[in-house]
One Martini backbone bead per residue (centre of mass of N, CA, C, O) as a GRO file, in nm:
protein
  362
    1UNK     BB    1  -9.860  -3.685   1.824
    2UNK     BB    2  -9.724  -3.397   1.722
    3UNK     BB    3  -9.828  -3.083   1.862
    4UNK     BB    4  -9.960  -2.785   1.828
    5UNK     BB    5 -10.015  -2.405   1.858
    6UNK     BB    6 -10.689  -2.257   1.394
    7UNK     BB    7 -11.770  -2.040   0.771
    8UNK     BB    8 -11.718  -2.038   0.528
    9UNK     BB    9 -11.644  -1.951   0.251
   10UNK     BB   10 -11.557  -2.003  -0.049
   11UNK     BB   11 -11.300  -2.023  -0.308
   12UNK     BB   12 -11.341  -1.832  -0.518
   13UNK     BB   13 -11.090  -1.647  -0.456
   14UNK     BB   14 -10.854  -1.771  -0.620
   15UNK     BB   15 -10.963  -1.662  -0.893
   16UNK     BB   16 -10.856  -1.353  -0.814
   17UNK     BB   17 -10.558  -1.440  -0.713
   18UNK     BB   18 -10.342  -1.286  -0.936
   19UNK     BB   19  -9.958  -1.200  -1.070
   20UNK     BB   20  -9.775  -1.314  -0.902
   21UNK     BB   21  -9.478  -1.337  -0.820
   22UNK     BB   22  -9.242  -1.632  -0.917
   23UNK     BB   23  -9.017  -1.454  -0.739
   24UNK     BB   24  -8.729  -1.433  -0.514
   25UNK     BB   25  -8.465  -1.320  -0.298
   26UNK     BB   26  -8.597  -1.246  -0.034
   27UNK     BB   27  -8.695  -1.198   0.288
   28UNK     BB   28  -8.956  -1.005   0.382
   29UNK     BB   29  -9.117  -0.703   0.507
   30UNK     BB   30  -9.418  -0.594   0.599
   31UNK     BB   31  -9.518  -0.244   0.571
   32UNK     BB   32  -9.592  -0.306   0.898
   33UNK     BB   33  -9.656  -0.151   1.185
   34UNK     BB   34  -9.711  -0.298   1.516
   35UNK     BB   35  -9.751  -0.203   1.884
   36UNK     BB   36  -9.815  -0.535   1.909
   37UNK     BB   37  -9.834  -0.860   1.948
   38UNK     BB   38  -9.908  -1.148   1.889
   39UNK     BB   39 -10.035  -1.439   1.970
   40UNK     BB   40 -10.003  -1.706   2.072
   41UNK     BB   41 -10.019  -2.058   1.984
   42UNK     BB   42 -10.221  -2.255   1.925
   43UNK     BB   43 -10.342  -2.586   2.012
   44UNK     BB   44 -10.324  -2.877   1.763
   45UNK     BB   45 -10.438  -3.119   1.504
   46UNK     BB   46 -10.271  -3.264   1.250
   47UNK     BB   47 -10.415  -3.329   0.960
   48UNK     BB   48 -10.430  -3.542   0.714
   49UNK     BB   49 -10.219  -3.632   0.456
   50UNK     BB   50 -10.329  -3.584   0.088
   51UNK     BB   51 -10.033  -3.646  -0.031
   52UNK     BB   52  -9.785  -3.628  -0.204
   53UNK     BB   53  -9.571  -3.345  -0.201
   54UNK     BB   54  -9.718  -3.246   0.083
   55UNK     BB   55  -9.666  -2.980   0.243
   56UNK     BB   56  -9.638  -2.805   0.588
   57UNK     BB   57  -9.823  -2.516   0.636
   58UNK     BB   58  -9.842  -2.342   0.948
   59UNK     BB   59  -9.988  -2.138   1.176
   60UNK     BB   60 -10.092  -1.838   1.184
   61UNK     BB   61 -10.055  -1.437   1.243
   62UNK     BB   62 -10.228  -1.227   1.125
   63UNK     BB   63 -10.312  -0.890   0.972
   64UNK     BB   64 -10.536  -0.594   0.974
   65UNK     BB   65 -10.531  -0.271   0.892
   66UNK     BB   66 -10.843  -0.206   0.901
   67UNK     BB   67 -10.888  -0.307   1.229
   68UNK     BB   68 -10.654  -0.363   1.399
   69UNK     BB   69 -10.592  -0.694   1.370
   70UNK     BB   70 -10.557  -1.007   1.439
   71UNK     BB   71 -10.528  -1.326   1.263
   72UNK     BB   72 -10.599  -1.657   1.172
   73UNK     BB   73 -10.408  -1.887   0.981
   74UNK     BB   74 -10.443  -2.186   0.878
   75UNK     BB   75 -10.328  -2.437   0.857
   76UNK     BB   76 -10.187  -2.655   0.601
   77UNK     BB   77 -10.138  -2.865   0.291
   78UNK     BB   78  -9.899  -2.818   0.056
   79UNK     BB   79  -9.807  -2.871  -0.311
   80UNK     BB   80  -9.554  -2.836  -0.402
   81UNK     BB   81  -9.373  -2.626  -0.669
   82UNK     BB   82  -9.123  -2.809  -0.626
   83UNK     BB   83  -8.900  -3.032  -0.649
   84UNK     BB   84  -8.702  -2.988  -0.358
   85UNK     BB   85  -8.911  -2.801  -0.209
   86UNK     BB   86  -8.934  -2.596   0.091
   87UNK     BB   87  -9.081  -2.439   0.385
   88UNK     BB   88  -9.029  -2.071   0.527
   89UNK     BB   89  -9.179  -1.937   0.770
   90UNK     BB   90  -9.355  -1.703   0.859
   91UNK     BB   91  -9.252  -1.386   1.098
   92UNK     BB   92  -9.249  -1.223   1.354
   93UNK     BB   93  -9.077  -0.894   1.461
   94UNK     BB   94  -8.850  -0.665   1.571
   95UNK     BB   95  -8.795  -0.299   1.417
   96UNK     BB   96  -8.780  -0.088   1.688
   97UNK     BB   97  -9.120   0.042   1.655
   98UNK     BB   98  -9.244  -0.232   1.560
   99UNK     BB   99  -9.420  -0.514   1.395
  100UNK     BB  100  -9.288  -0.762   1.169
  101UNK     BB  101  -9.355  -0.911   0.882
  102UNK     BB  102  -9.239  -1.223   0.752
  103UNK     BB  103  -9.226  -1.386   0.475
  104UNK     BB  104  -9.298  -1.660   0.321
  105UNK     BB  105  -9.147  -1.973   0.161
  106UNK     BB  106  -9.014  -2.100  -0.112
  107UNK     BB  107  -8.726  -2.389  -0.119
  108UNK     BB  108  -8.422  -2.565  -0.100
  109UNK     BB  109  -8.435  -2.412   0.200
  110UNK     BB  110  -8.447  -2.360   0.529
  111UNK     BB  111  -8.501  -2.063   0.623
  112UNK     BB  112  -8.561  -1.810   0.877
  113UNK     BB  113  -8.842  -1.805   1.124
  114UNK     BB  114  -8.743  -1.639   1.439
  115UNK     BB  115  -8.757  -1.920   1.646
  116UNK     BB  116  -9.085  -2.045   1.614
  117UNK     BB  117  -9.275  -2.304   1.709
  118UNK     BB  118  -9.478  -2.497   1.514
  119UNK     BB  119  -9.443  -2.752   1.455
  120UNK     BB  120  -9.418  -3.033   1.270
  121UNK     BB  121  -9.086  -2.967   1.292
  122UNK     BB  122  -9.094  -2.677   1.353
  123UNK     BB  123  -8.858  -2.586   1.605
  124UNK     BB  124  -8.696  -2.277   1.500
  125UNK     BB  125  -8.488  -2.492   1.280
  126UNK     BB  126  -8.581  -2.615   1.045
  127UNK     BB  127  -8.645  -2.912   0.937
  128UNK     BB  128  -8.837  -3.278   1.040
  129UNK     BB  129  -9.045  -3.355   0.870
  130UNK     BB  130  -8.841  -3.426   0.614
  131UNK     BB  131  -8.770  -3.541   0.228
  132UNK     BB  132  -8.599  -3.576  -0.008
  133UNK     BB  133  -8.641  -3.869  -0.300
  134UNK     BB  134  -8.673  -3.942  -0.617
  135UNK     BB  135  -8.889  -3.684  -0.619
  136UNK     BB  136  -8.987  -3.763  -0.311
  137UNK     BB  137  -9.165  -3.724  -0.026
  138UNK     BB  138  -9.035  -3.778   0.296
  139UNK     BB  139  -9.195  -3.896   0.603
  140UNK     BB  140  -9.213  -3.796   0.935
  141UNK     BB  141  -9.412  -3.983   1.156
  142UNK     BB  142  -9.350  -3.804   1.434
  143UNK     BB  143  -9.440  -3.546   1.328
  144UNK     BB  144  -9.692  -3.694   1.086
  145UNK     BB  145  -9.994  -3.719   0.943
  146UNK     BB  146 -10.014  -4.033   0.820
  147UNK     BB  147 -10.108  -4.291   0.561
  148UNK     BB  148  -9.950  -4.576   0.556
  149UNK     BB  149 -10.158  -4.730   0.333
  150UNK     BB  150 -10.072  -4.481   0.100
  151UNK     BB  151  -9.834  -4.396   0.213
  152UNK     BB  152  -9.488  -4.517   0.201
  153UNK     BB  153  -9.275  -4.244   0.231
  154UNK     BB  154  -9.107  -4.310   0.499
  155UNK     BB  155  -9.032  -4.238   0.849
  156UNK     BB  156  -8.843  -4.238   1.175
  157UNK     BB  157  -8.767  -3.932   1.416
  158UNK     BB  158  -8.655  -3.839   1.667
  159UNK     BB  159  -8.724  -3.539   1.845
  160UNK     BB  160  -8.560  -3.310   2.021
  161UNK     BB  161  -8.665  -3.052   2.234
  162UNK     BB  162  -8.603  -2.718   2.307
  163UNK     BB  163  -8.817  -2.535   2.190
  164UNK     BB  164  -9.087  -2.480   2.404
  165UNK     BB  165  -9.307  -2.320   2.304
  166UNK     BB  166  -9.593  -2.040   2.175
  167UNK     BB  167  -9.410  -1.772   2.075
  168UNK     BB  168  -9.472  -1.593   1.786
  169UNK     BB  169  -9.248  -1.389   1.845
  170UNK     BB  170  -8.940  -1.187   1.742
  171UNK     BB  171  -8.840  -0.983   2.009
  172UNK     BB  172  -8.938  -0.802   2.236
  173UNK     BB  173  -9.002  -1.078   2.461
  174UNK     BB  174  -8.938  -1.324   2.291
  175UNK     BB  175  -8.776  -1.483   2.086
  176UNK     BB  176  -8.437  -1.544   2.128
  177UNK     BB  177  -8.332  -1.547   1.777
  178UNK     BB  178  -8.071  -1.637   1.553
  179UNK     BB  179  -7.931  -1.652   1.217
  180UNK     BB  180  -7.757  -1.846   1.070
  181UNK     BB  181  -7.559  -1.902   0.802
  182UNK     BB  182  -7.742  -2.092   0.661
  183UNK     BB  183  -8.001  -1.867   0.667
  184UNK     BB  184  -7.854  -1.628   0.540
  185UNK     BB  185  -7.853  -1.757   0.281
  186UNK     BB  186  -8.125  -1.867   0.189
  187UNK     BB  187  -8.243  -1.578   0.181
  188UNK     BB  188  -8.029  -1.526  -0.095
  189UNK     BB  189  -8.213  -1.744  -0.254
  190UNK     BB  190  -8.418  -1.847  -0.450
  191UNK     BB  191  -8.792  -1.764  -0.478
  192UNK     BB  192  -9.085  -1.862  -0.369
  193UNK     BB  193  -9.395  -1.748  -0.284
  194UNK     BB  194  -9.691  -1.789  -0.226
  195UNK     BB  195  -9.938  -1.925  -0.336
  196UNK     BB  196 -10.214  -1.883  -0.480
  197UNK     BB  197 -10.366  -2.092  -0.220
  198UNK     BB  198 -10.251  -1.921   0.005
  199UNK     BB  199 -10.365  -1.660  -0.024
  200UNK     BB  200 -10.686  -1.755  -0.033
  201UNK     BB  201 -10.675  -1.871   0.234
  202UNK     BB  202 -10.551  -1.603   0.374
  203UNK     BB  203 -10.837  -1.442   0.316
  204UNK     BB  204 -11.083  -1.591   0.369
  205UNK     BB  205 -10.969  -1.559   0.687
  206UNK     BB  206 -10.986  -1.247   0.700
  207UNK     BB  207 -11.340  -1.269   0.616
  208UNK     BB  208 -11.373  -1.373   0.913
  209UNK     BB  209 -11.417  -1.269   1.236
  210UNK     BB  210 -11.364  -1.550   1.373
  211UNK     BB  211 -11.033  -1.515   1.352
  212UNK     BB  212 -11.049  -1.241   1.547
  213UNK     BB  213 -10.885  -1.223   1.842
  214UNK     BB  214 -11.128  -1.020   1.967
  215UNK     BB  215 -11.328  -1.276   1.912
  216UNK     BB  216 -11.137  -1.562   2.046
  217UNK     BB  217 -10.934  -1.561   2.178
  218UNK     BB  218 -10.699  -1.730   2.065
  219UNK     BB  219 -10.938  -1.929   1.968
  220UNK     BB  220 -11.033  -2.042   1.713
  221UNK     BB  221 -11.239  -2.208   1.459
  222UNK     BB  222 -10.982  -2.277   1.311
  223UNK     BB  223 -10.671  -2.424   1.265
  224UNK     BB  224 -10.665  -2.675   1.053
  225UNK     BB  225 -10.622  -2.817   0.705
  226UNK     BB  226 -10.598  -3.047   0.432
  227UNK     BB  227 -10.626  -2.765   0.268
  228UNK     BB  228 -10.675  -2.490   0.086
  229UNK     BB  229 -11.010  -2.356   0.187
  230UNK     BB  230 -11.113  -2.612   0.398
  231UNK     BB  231 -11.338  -2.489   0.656
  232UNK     BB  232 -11.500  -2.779   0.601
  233UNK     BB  233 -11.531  -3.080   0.712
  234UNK     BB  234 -11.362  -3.328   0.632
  235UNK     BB  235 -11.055  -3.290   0.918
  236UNK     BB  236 -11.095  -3.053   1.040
  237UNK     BB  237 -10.931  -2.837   1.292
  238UNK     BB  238 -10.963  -2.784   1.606
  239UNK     BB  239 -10.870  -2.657   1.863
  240UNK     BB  240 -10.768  -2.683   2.211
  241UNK     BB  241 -10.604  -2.485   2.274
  242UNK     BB  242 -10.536  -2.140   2.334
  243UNK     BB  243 -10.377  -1.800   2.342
  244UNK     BB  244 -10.228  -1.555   2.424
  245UNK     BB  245 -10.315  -1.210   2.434
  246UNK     BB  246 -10.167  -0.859   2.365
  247UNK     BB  247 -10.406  -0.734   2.230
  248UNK     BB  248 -10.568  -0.480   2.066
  249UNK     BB  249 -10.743  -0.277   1.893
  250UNK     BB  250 -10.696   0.020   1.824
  251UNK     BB  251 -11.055   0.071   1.943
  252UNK     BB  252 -11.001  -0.071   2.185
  253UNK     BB  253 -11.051  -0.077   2.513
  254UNK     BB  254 -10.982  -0.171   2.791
  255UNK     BB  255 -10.754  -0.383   2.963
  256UNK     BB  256 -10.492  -0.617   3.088
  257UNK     BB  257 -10.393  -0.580   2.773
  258UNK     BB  258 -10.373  -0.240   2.706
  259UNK     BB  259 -10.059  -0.150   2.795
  260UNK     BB  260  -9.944  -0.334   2.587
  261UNK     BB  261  -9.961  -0.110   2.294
  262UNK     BB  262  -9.758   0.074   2.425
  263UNK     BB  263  -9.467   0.227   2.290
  264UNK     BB  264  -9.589   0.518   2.172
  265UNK     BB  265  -9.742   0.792   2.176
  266UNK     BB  266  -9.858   0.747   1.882
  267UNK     BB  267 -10.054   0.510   2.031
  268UNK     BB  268 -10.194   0.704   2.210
  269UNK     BB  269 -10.473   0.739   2.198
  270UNK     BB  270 -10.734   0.957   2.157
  271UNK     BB  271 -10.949   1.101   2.419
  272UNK     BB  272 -11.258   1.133   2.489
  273UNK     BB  273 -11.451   1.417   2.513
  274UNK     BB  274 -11.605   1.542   2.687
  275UNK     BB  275 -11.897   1.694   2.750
  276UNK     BB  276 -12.061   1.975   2.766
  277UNK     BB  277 -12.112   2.207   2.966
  278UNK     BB  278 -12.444   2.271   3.163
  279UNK     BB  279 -12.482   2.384   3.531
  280UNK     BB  280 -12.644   2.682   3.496
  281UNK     BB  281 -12.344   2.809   3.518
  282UNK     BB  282 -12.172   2.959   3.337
  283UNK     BB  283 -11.901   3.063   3.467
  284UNK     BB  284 -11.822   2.796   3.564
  285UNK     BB  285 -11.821   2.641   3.295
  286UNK     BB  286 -11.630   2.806   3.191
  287UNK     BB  287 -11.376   2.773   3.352
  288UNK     BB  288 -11.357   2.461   3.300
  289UNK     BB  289 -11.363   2.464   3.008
  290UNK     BB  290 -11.038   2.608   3.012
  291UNK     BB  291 -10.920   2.371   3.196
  292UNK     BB  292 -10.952   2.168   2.977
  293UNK     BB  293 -10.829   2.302   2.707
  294UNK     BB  294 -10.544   2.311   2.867
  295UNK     BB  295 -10.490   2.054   2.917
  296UNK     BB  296 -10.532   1.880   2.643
  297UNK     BB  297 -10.259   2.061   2.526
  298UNK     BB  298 -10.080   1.958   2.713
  299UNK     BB  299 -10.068   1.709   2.682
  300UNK     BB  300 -10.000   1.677   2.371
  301UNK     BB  301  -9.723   1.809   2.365
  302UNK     BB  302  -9.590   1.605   2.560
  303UNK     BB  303  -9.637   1.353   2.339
  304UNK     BB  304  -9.439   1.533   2.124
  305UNK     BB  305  -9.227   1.535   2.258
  306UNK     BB  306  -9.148   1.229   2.351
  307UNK     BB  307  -9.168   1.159   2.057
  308UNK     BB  308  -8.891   1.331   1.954
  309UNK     BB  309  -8.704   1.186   2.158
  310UNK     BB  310  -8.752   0.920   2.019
  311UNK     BB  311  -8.659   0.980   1.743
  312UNK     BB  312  -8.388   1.076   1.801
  313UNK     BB  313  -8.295   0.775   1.885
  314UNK     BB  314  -8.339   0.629   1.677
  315UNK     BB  315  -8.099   0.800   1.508
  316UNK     BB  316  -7.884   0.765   1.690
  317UNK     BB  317  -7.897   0.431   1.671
  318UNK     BB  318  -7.853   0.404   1.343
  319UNK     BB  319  -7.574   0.565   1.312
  320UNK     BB  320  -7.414   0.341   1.542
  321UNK     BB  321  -7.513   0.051   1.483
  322UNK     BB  322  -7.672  -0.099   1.675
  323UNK     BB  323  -7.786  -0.384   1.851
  324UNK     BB  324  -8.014  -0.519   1.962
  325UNK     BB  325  -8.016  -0.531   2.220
  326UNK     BB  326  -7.968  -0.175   2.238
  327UNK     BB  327  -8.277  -0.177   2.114
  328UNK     BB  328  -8.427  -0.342   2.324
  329UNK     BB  329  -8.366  -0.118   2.558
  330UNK     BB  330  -8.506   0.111   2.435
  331UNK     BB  331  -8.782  -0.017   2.358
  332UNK     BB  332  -8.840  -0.033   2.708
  333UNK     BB  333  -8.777   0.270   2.802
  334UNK     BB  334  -9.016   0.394   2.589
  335UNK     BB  335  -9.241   0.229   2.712
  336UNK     BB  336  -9.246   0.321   3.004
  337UNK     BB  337  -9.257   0.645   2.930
  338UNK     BB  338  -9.514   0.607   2.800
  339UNK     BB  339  -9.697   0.478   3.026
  340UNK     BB  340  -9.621   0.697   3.222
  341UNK     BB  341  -9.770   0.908   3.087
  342UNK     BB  342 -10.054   0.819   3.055
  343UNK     BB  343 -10.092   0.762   3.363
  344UNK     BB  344 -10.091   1.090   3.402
  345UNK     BB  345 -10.304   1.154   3.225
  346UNK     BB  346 -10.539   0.970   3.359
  347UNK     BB  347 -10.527   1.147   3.646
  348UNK     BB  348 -10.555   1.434   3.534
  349UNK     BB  349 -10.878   1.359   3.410
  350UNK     BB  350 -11.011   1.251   3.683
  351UNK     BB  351 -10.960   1.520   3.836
  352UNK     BB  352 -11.108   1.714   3.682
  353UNK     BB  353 -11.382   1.553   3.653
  354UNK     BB  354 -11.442   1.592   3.981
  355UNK     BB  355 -11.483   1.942   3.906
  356UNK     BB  356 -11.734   1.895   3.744
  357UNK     BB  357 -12.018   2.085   3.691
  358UNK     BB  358 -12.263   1.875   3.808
  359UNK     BB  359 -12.115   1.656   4.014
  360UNK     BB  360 -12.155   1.443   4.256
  361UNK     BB  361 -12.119   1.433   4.583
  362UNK     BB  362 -11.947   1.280   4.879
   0.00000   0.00000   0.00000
C-alpha cells in the first residue's frame, strides 16, 4: 500500500458550523499571508475506505493566526457532496510577500493543487485514485486501502511517482509546478467548498495544541482519520514519521530554524529591552542609557527604510506584471537583506550590552 507523508473534543462542534456558501466559483486564496513555509508532510498509512461514494481527503498543515503557528489537519475519507465530484486539495504557494493557503474543493474535475505530493493517488497532478460509473465511485487499489470484500467496485492500476517529495507548498524554495490548460479551466468551473463536516474536523484538530507544528515537531498525534472528525478509536491512524519543520511560532525565541521566519523587516520580532541600568554610578548609567536609546531608534529606522524600499520595489514589480521566477528571485534578495540586517542589529546589541555598567569583567 502507498504510504504519504498527522483526542480530542467530540464532534459536537460539526452542529455549529452552519451557512457556508453551497458554491464556488474560483479556488481563492485565505486572506493570511505567513512568513514563513508549512512542514514538510508527515509519512502515515492510509485508514480503511469506510464504503461507497467515500473519496480521500490527503491531510494538510493549516494556519491559526491567533498563536501564530501551523497545525495538522488529519486526512480523512469524506462521502462525495455530489456524484461525479472529485475532491481538489488546498495548498500552500508563495504570494510574493508571504505564504497563502489556497482552499480545497469539490468538483467535476480536480484542478491545481500546487504540485504537491500528497500521496493517495494526489501525486501532484490530477488524481489516480479512482473513477466514477455508473453512480458509483471505483477505487483503484494500487493507492487505496479498501476492503473488497465489502467494496467490490475495484480496479488495480500501477502509478509511476514522478514527484517524490514530502514538500508541501509551492514556489519560494519548494515546489516548482504551475497549473496545466486544464487545471486552469478547472478552477474557473463550479465549485462547492469543504463541507460542514471537513469543516468541523478541521476546527476540531486546531482546538487540540497537539496538533501545533511546536509542539509535535512535524510529527502529529493523529495522523488520518476513517471519517471526519474521528481522532479517536478503532481506524485511527498515527504518523510513522515526522516533517522537517521550517519555522516556529512568531514568539517563539530562536533555534536552527528560527532565521528561516524572517523574510521582510516587518516579520523581524522585536527585541526586547534589557532592564534599567543601576550599577551605583549615576552618571555612568545615563550615558549608557542614551547609547541604549539611540542604538535601538537607529535599528528601528534602518529596518523602516529597508522596509519601505522593499514595499516600493514590490509595486514596481506588480506595475512590470513581472514574472513568478522574477519574483522568487525578489523575494530571496529581500530574505537575505532582511537577514542580514537582523544580524548585524544582533551584533551591535550584543556590543553594546558587554559595556553595560555593573557586568562582570573576564
Amino acid at each position: 500500500m502507498r504510504t504519504a507523508y498527522v483526542s480530542l473534543l467530540g464532534f459536537a462542534v460539526l452542529m455549529l458550523i452552519l451557512g457556508f456558501p453551497a458554491s464556488s466559483t474560483a479556488q481563492v486564496s485565505v486572506g493570511i499571508s505567513v512568513g514563513f513555509p508549512p512542514p514538510d508532510l508527515p509519512v502515515y498509512e492510509q485508514p480503511i475506505c469506510p464504503g461507497d461514494r467515500y473519496i480521500w481527503t490527503p491531510g494538510f498543515w493549516a494556519w491559526d493566526d491567533d498563536i501564530g503557528d501551523y497545525y495538522w489537519v488529519p486526512g480523512t475519507w469524506v462521502l462525495a457532496p455530489e456524484v461525479g465530484f472529485f475532491w481538489t486539495p488546498g495548498y500552500w504557494g508563495w504570494g510574493g510577500s508571504g505564504f497563502f493557503f489556497h482552499e480545497g474543493y469539490w468538483g467535476p474535475v480536480v484542478g491545481f493543487y500546487g504540485g504537491v505530493n500528497y500521496g493517495f493517488g494526489y501525486f501532484g497532478h490530477g488524481y489516480e485514485g479512482g473513477r466514477w460509473q455508473d453512480g458509483h465511485f471505483f477505487y483503484n487499489t494500487e493507492v487505496n486501502n479498501v476492503n473488497v470484500t465489502i467494496i467490490h467496485n475495484v480496479y488495480k492500476t500501477t502509478i509511476n511517482e514522478r514527484n517524490v517529495t514530502r514538500v508541501s507548498y509551492n514556489g519560494h524554495g519548494g515546489i516548482d509546478a504551475r497549473a496545466t490548460p486544464e487545471e486552469e479551466r478547472a478552477e474557473h468551473e463550479r465549485h462547492v467548498p469543504p463541507v460542514n463536516e471537513q469543516r468541523a474536523h478541521r476546527q476540531v484538530a486546531r482546538s487540540d495544541p497537539q496538533f501545533r507544528a511546536s509542539a509535535n515537531h512535524g510529527k502529529p498525534p493523529v495522523a488520518a482519520t476513517p471519517r471526519p472528525g474521528e481522532f479517536r478509536g478503532n481506524g485511527v491512524v498515527q504518523a510513522r514519521e515526522g516533517g522537517e519543520v521550517h519555522g516556529g511560532p512568531r514568539n517563539a525565541g530562536g533555534g536552527r530554524n528560527a532565521g528561516r521566519n524572517v523574510f521582510h523587516p516587518n516579520d523581524i520580532p522585536r527585541p526586547e529591552r534589557p532592564g534599567p541600568v543601576n550599577s551605583g554610578n549615576a552618571k555612568v548609567d545615563e550615558i549608557y542609557q542614551k547609547d541604549e536609546n539611540k542604538l535601538y531608534a537607529q535599528q528601528q529606522k534602518e529596518e523602516q527604510k529597508l522596509q519601505q524600499q522593499q514595499d516600493k520595489e514590490h509595486q514596481q514589480f506588480a506595475k512590470q506584471g513581472g514574472n513568478d521566477a522574477g519574483r522568487q528571485q525578489m523575494e530571496q534578495r529581500h530574505q537575505q537583506q532582511t537577514q542580514q540586517l537582523e544580524e548585524r542589529h544582533t551584533q551591535q546589541r550584543q556590543q553594546l550590552e558587554v559595556r553595560r555598567p555593573g557586568q562582570p569583567k573576564h
